[in-house]
N, C-alpha and C positions, 0 to 999 in steps of 0.2 A: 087633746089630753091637757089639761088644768092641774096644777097642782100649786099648794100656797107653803108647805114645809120652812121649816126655818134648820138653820144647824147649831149646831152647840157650841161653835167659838163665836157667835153673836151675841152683845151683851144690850142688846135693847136698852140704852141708854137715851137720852133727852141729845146729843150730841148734835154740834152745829152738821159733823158730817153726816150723821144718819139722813138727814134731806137731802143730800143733794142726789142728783141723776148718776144711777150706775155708770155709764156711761161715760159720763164727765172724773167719776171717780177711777174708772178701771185705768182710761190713758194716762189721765196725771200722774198716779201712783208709777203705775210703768215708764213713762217720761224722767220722773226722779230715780226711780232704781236705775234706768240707765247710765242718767249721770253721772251716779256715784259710782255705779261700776267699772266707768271711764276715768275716774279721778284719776291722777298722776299721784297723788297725796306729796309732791312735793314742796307745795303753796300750803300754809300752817291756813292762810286765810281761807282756802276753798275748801279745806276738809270742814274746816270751824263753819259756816255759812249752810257747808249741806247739814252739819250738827244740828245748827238753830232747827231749821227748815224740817227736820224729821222730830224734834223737840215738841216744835210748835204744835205740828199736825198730831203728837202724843197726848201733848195736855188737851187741845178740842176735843179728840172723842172721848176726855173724862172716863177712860179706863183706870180703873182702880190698878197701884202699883203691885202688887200682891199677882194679880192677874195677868200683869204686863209681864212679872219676872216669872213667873208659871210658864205662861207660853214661851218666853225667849230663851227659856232651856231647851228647844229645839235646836240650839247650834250650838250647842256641847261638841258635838264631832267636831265639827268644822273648828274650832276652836283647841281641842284635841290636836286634832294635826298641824293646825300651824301652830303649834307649841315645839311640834319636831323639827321646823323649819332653820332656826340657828345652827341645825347641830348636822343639816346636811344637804344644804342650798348653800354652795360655796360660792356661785358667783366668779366672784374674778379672782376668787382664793385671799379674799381681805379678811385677817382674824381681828376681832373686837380683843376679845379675853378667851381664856379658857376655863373651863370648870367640868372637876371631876376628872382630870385628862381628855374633858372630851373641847375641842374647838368650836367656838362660836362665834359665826361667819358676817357681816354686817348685811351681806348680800338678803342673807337667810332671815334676818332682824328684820330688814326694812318689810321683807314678803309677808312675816308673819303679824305685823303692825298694821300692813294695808289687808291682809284678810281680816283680821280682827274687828277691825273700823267698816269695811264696807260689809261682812256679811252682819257685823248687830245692826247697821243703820238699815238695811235692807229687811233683815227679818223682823223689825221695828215695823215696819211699812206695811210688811204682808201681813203682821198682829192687827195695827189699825184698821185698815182694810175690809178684814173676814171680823172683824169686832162688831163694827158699824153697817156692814152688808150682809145683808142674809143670802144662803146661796140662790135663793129665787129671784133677789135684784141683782147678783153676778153675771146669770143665766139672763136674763131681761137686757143689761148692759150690753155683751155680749152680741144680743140676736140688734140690739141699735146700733151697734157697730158692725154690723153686716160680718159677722163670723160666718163660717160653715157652719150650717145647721145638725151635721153628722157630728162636729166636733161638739158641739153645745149640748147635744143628747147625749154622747160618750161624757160626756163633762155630768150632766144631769145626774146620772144614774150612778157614776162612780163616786160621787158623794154622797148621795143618798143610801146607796147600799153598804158603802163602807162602814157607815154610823149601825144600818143593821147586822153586819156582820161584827163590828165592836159588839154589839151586845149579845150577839149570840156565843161569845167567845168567852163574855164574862158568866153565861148561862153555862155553858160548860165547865167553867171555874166553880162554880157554888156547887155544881153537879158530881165535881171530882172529890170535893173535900166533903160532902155530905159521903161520901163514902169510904172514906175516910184517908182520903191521898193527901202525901205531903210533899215537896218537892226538897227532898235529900240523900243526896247522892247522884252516882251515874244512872244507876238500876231504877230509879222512879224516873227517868226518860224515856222508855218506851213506851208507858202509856200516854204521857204526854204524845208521842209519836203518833201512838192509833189516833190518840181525841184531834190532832191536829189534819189528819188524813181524812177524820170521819169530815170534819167541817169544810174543808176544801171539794169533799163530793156534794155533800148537804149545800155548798152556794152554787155549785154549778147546777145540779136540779133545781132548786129556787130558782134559779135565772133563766132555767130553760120554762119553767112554769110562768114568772109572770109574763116573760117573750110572748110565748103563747097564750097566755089572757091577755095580753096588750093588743092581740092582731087581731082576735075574733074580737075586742071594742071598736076595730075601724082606725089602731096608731097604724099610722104614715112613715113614721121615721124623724117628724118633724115637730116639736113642744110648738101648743098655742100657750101664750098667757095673756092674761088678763091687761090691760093699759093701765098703767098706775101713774098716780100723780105725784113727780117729784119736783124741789126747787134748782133751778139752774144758778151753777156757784162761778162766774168769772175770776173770783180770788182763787179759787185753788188751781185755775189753768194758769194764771198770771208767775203763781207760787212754782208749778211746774217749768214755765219758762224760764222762770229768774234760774231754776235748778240747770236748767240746758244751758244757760247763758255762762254759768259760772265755772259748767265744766270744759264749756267751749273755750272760753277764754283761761282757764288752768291748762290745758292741753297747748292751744296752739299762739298763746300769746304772751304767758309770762315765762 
């Protein structure tokens, strides 16, 4: 089975990373996010360092900033809730100040400082990443880093089909208001209910249809792809290490 698909948070840009080998990109990325998800944040110099370092790798893939803040409203939540963090992560019962009658706890301050910092720099990461990788060179990376091949196909197909099930949801949408639905109130919820029931049956026969066109073509269970030519990047393994280097030594030596 061949396929060359690209996805939608790829922004086919001229980008130093766009060449380099899936592969080399998938660990490095994962190598820094570890990092930083190990920071202590109590060295001002190793937060500021992992900063640069996800900086850097922001302005090479020449993602337009518009695009950058578009996607990194995906941690809204996360951001949401450690907003609640001062007001009831007591810690060791240390009050900063109070506001409103309510206590705000330093314990609670520092937690919701260090999510702050490591989920933007992280989903800073996973933005570059899926910008400059198409999920076909994910899937590619992946099978050179000797993943499971069950997990590489579960992986395949759940992206590809999500993006078709996006659009079938938005077919649905043009379909409801051509008839003239509005969503106000509780009472225009149940049809949302039915359309959402009908779609949930409609992907599971889709899925059981193309299963079964996929078996009588001779799939295995296994994605062949094509060998493709990419450039080998030593800087950004290098860049990855400095990242290990500086969490290692914020942990266990300053």
């Amino acid at each position: 089975m061949q396929t060359s698909h690209s996805h939608h948070l790829e922004t086919h840009s001229d980008s130093y990373l766009v060449k380099i080998k899936p592969e080399i990109k998938l660990i490095s990325f994962f190598a820094i996010i570890l990092s930083i998800a190990f920071l202590s944040l109590e060295n001002n110099v190793s937060v500021v360092l992992q900063a640069l370092i996800v900086a850097g790798l922001l302005i090479v893939s020449k993602l337009r900033l518009k695009t950058y803040l578009k996607r990194l409203s995906i941690d809204i939540p996360f951001i949401l809730f450690a907003l609640f963090l001062p007001f009831v992560s007591k810690g060791n019962g240390e009050i900063l100040t109070n506001f409103l009658n309510f206590s705000i706890y330093k314990t609670g301050v520092d937690e919701m400082i260090s999510i702050l910092i490591k989920i933007t720099l992280c989903v800073t990461l996973a933005i570059v990443l899926t910008a400059t990788t198409s999920n076909i060179e994910i899937i590619y990376g992946l099978q050179k880093l000797k993943v499971s091949p069950l997990l590489i196909s579960i992986f395949s197909f759940a992206i590809r089909y999500i993006d078709v099930f996006i659009d079938e949801v938005k077919r649905v949408k043009i379909s409801m208001r051509s008839r003239g639905y509005s969503e106000k109130g509780i009472k225009t919820l149940k049809p949302l209910a039915f359309a959402s029931g009908a779609l949930l049956i409609r992907g599971y026969e889709r899925g059981e249809r193309v299963y079964n066109s996929m078996i009588s073509r001779g799939f295995k269970g296994t994605l062949e792809l094509e060998a493709r030519e990419f450039n080998s990047s030593n800087l950004i393994l290098l860049i990855s290490i400095f990242s290990i280097v500086i969490c290692i030594v914020d942990r266990f030596v300053l």
